[in-house]
C-alpha positions as CSV (number, residue, x, y, z in Angstrom):
1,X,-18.7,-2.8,26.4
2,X,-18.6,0.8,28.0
3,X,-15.7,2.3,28.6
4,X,-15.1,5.5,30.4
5,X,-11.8,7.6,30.6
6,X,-10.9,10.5,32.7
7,X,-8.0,12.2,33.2
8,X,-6.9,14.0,36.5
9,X,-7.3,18.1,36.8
10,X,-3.9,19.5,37.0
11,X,-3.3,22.3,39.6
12,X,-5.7,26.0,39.9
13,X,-7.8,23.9,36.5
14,X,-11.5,25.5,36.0
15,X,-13.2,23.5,33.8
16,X,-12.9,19.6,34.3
17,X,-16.1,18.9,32.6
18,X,-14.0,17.7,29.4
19,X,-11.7,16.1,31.1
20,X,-14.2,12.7,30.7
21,X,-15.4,11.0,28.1
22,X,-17.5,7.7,27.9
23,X,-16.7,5.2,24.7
24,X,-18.6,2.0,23.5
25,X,-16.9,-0.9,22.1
26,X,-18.5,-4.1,20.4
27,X,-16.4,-6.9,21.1
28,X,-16.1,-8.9,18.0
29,X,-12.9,-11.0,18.1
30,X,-13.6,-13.3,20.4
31,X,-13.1,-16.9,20.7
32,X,-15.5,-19.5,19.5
33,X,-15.9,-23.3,19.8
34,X,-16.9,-25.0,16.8
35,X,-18.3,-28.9,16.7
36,X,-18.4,-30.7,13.2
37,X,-20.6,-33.9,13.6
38,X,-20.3,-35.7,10.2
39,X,-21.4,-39.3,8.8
40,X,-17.5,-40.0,8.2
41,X,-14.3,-37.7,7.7
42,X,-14.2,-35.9,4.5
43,X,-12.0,-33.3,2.9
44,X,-14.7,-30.5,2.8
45,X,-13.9,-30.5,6.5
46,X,-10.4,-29.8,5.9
47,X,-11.4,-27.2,3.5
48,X,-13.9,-25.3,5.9
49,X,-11.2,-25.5,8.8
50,X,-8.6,-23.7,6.7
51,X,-11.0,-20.4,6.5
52,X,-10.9,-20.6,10.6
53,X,-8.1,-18.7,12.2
54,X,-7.1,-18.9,15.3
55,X,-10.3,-17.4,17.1
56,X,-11.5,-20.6,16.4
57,X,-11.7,-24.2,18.2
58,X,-12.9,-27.4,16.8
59,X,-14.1,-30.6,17.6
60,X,-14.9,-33.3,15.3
61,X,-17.3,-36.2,15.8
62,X,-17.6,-39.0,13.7
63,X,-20.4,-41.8,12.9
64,X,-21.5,-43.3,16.6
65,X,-19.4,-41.3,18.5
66,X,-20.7,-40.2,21.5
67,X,-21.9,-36.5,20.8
68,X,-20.8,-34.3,23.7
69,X,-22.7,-31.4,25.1
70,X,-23.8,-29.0,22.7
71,X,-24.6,-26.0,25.1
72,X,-20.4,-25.9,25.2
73,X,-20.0,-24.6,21.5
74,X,-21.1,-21.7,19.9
75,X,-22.0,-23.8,16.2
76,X,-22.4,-26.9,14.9
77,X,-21.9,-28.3,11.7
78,X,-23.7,-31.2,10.1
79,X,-22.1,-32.7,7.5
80,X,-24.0,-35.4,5.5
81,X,-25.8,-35.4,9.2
82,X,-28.5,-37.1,10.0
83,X,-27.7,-40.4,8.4
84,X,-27.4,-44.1,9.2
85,X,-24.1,-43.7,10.8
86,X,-25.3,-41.4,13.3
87,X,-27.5,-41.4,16.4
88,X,-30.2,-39.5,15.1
89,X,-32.4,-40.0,18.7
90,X,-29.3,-38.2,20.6
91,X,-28.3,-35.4,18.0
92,X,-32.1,-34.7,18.1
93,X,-32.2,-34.2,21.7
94,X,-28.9,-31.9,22.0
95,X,-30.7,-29.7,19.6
96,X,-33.5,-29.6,21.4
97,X,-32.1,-28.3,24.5
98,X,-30.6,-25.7,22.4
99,X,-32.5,-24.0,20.4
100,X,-30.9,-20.8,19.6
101,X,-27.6,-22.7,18.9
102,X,-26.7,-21.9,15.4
103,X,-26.5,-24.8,12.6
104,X,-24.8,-25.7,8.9
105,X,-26.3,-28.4,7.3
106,X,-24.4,-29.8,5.0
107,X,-26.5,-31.9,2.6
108,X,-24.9,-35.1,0.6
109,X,-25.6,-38.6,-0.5
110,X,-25.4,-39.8,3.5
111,X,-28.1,-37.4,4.6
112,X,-31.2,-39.2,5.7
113,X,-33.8,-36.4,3.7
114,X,-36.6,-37.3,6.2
115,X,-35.1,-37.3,9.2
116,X,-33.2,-33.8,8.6
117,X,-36.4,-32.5,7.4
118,X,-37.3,-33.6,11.2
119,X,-34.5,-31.4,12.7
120,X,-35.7,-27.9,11.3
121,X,-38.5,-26.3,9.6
122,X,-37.6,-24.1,7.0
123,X,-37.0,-26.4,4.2
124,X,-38.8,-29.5,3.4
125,X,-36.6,-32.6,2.1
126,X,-37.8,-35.6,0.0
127,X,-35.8,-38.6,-2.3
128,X,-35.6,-38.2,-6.0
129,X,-37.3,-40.1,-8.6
130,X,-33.9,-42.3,-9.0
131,X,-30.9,-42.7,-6.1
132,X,-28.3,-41.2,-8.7
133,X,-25.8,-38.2,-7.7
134,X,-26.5,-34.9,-9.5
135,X,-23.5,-32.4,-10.8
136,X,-25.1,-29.1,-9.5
137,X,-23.2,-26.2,-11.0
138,X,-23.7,-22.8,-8.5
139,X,-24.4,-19.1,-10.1
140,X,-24.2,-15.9,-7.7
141,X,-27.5,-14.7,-6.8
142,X,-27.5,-11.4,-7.1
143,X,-30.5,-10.2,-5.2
144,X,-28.7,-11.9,-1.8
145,X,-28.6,-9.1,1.3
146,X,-27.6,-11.6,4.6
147,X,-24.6,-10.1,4.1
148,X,-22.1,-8.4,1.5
149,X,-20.3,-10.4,-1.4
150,X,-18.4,-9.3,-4.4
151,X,-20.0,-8.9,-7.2
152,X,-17.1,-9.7,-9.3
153,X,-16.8,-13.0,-8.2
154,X,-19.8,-14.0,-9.8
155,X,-17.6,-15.4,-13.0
156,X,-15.3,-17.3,-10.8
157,X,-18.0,-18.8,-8.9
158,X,-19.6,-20.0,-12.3
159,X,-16.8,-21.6,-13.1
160,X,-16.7,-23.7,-10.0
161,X,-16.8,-27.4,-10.1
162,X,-19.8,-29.1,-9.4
163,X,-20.8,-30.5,-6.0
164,X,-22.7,-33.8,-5.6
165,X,-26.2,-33.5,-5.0
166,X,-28.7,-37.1,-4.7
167,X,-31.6,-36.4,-6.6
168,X,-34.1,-34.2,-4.2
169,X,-37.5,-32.3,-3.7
170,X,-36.4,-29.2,-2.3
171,X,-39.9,-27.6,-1.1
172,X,-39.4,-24.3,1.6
173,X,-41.8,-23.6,3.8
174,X,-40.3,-20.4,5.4
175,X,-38.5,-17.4,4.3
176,X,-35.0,-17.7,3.1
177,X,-32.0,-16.0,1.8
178,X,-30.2,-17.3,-1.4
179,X,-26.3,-16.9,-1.7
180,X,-25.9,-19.6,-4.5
181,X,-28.6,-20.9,-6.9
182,X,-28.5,-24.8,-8.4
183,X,-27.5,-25.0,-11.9
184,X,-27.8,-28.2,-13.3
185,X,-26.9,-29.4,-17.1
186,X,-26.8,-25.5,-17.9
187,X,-30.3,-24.8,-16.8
188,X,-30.9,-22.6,-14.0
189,X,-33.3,-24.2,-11.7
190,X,-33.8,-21.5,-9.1
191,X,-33.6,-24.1,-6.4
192,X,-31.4,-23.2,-3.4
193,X,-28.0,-24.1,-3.3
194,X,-26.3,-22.4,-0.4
195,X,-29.2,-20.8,1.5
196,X,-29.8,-19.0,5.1
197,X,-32.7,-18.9,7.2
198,X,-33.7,-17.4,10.5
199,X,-36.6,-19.1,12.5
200,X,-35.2,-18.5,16.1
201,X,-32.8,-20.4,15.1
202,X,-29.9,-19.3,12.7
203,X,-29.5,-22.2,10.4
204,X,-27.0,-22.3,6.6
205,X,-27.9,-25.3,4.4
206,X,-25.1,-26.3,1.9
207,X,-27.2,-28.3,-0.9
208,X,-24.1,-30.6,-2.4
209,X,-20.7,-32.1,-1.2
210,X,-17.1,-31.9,-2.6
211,X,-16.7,-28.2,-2.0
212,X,-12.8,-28.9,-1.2
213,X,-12.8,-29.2,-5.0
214,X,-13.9,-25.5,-4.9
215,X,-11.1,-24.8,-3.1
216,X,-8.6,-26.2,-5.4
217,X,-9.8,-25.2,-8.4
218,X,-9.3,-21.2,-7.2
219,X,-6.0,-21.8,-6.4
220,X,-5.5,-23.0,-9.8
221,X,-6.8,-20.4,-11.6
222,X,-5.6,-17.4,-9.2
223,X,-2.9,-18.8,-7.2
224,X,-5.3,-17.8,-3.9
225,X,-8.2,-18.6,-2.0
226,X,-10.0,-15.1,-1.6
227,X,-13.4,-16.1,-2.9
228,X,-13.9,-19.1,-1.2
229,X,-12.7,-17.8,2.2
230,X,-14.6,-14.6,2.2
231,X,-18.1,-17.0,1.2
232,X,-17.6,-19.5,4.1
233,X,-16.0,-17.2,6.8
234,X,-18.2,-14.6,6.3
235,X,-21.5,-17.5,6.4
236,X,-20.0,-19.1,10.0
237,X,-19.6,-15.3,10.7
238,X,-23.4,-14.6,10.2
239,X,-24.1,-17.7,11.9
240,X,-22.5,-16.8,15.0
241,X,-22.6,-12.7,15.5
242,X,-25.4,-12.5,17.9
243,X,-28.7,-10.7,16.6
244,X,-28.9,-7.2,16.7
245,X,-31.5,-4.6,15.1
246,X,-29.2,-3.3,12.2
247,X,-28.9,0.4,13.5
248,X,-27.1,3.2,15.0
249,X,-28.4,6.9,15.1
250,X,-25.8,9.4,16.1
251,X,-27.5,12.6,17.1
252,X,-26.7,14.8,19.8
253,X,-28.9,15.7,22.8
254,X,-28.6,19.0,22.5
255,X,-28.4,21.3,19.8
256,X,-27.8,25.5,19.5
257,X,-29.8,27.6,17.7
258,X,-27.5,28.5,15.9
259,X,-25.6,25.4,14.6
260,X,-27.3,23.1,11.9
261,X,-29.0,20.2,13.3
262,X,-26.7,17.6,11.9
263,X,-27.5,14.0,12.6
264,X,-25.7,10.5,11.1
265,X,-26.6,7.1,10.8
266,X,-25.5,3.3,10.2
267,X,-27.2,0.6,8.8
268,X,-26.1,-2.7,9.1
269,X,-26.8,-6.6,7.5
270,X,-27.3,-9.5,9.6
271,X,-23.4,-10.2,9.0
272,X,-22.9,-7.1,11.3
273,X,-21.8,-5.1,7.9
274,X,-22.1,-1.6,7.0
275,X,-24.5,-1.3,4.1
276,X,-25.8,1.8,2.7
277,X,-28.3,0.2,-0.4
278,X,-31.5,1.4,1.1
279,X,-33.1,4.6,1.5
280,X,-33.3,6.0,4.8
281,X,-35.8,8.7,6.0
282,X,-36.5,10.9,9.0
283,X,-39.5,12.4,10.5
284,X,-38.5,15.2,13.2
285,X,-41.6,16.7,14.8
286,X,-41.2,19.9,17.5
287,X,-43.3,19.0,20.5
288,X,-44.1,22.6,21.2
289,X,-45.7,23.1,18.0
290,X,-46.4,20.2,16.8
291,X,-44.9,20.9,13.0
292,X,-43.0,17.7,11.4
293,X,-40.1,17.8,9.2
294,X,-39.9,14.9,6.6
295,X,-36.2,14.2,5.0
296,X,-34.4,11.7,3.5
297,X,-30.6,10.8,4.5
298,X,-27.9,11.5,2.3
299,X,-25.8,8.0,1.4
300,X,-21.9,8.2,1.9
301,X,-19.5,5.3,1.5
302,X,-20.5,3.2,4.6
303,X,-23.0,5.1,6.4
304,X,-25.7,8.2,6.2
305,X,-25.6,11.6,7.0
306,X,-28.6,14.2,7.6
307,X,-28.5,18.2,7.4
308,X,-31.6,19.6,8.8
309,X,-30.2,23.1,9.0
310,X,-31.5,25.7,11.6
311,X,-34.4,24.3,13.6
312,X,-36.3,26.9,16.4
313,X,-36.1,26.6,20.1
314,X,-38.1,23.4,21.6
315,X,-37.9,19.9,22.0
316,X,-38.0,17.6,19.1
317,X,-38.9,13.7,18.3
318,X,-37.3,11.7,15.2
319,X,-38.4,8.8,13.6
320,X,-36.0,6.7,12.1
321,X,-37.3,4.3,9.0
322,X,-35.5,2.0,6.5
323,X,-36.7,-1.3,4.9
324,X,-33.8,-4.2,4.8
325,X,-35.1,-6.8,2.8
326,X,-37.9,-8.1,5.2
327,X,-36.5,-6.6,7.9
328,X,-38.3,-3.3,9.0
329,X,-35.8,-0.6,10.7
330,X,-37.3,1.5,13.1
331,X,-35.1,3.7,15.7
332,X,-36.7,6.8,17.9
333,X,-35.0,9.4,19.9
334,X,-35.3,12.9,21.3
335,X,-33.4,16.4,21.5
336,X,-33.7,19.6,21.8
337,X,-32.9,22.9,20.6
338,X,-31.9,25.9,22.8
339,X,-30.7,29.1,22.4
340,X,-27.7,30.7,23.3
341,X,-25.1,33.3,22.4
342,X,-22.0,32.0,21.2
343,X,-19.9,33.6,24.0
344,X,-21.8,31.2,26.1
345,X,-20.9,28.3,24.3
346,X,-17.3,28.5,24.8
347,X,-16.5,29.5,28.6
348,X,-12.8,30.1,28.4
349,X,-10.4,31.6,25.9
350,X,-8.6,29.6,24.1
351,X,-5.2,30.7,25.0
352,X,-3.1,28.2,23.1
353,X,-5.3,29.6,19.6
354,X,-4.4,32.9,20.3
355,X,-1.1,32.5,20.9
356,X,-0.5,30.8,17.4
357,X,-2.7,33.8,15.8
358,X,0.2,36.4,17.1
359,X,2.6,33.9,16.1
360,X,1.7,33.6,12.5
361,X,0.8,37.6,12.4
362,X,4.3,39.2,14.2
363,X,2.8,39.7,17.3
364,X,2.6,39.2,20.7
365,X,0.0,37.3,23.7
366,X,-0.3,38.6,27.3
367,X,-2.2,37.3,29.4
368,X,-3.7,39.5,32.5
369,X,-1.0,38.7,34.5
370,X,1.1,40.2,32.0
371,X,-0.1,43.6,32.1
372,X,3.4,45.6,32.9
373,X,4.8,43.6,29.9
374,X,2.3,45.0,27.4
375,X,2.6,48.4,28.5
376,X,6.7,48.0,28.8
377,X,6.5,46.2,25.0
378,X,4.0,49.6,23.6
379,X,6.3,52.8,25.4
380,X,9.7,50.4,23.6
381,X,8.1,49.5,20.1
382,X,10.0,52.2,17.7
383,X,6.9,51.7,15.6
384,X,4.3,53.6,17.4
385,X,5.5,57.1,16.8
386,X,3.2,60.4,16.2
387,X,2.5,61.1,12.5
388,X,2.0,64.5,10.8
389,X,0.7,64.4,7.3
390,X,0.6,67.8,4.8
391,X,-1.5,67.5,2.1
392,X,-1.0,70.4,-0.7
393,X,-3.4,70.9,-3.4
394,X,-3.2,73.8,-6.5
395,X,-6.1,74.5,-8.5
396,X,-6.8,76.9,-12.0
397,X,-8.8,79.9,-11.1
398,X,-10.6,79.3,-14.4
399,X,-12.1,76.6,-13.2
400,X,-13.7,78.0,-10.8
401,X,-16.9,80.3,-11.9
402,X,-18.0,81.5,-8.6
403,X,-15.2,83.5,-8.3
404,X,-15.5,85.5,-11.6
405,X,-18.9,86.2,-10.2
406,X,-17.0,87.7,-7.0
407,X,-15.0,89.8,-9.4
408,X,-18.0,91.5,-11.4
409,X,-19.6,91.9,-8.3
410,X,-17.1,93.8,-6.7
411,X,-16.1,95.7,-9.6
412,X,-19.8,96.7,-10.3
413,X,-20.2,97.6,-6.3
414,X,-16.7,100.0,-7.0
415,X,-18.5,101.7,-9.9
416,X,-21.4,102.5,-8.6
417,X,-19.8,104.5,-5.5
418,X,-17.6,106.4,-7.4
């Protein structure tokens, strides 16, 4: 959302050129409508709708309820969805018609494997060798970039209880990003355990039920819920910020000769946050010459920063390149250099500057209509008075030779005319 704010010229006011300015603002907080569809209620509902605060509605819809429009919510949750309890010809079709709205699968002993494997295309679902419920343990991926997570909570997280998983054939078919990885009986399977895809479609899959117990178990050991609330509000978070392309470049148009060429940069993850984990480069090129400048970006705490220094007069091009997982970042953009004095940079005197320099220093600021003052203020200032200084200086003789060749002169010169 632009924004632009001006304020009104006051009276016999020159310059009114920095009396505007123009502001963007991305509008996150907003509201958004939620619809759980699930095989039967079930307290990981309860547990997901605690994370939701108040920028959140939802609706819940249970077995053969009628499912109501889905182009009038912003994400849908299937839990244990598609199953025998459920319309699978009608939730099929509302999907259909929307095919950018995001989903979270939620996948438990109710799920019907094949037909859920019919409702998207990024992972592949097939029965077990037996019908038996798994305990599937999860462990902290560390490689996962959809979107920041503390590392610390990677101990926490281990200890979790285990969720109920039926005995599956996980197979994926497109890429996929791994929060949580299955751990089963102690042995790390490598199999997907709360994964996120984007085919057009953003889509979460939750491989396992009971996370309420999750939930509990936290507040058990660390009388809060952090951990648990940051991993599921910041997934419904990814699932519903609209896409963007990860990047803001802040340079100016124009740039002085004399000033350092001084440009700055944000990256961001598909969750919308400010990451600085990979390397960004630069490649400036001056149109008139045709000579490139290759840099790198210097990392700070949540964004980048770039020094080029002094560049010559002309008209420049940048290339903007960073690698985000498989995302590649590309950004272009233009200015220019010019020369000018510095006198013509700033138009005015700053009055209000000068006036605190006498201030600090003991002395006084006229302006020009205050002429008669400064020439009143100099003939009355006891200070400026006329100085005479006498400086007296004594010497030995001795010390100085070319007057002992004076006196032989002259005493020879008196000799010789006597």
């Amino acid at each position: 959302m632009a924004i632009d704010i001006e304020v009104s010229g006051i009276a016999e006011e020159e310059q009114l050129l920095n009396n505007v300015r123009h502001i963007y603002v991305e509008v996150l907080d907003q509201k958004y409508k939620l619809l759980c569809v699930a095989a039967s209620p079930h307290p990981d509902l309860g547990a997901l709708r605690s994370v939701l605060n108040d920028n959140y509605e939802v609706d819940f819809c249970f077995g053969k309820e009628t499912l109501p429009e889905f182009s009038n919510y912003d994400l849908v949750i299937l839990h244990q969805v598609p199953s025998a309890r459920t319309d699978f010809a009608a939730l099929k079709s509302q999907l259909d018609k929307n095919v950018k709205l995001p989903v979270f699968f939620i996948v438990g002993n109710d799920t019907d494997r094949d037909l859920l494997s019919k409702l998207q295309n990024v992972f592949a679902l097939h029965s077990g060798a037996t019908n038996t419920l798994m305990d599937v343990k999860a462990h902290q991926n560390t490689a996962f970039s959809t979107f920041t997570f503390d590392a610390k909570s990677e101990q926490l997280i281990a200890k979790y209880p285990p969720l109920a998983l039926p005995h599956l054939e996980i197979n994926a078919l497109k890429s996929h990003d791994d929060l949580l990885l299955q751990e089963v009986m102690g042995i790390k399977s490598g199999l997907p355990l709360l994964s996120f895809a984007n085919d057009g479609r953003k889509m979460a899959f939750l491989f396992g039920t009971n996370i309420w117990r999750w939930r509990l178990y936290e507040y058990y050991q660390n009388k809060n819920h952090d951990v648990f609330d940051e991993m599921f509000s910041k997934s419904l978070k990814y699932l519903l910020l609209s896409a963007n392309d990860g990047s803001a470049i802040y340079a100016k148009e124009t740039y002085y000769s004399n000033e350092p060429v001084i440009i700055t940069a944000e990256l961001r993850n598909p969750n919308n946050e400010l990451v600085t984990d990979p390397d960004l480069t630069i490649q400036i090129e001056n149109k008139l010459t045709g000579e490139t400048y290759d840099y790198t970006f210097s990392k700070r705490d949540h964004d980048y920063e770039l020094n080029a220094g002094l560049l010559p007069e002309g008209l420049y091009t940048y290339k903007v390149q960073a690698q985000m997982g498989e995302r590649k970042i590309n950004v272009n953009g233009t200015f220019s250099v010019v020369a000018i004095g510095i006198e013509a940079q700033q138009l005015t005197a700053d009055i209000d500057r000068v006036r605190t320099i006498a201030r600090l220093t003991n002395g006084n600021c006229y302006t020009a209509r205050e002429l008669q003052q400064l020439f009143a203020d100099l003939h009355n200032d006891s200070r400026i008075t006329s100085v005479e200084h006498h400086e007296s200086r004594f010497e030995d003789l001795i010390h100085s030779k070319w007057i002992f060749f004076v006196l032989i002169g002259l005493a020879a010169n008196y000799r010789l005319h006597r």
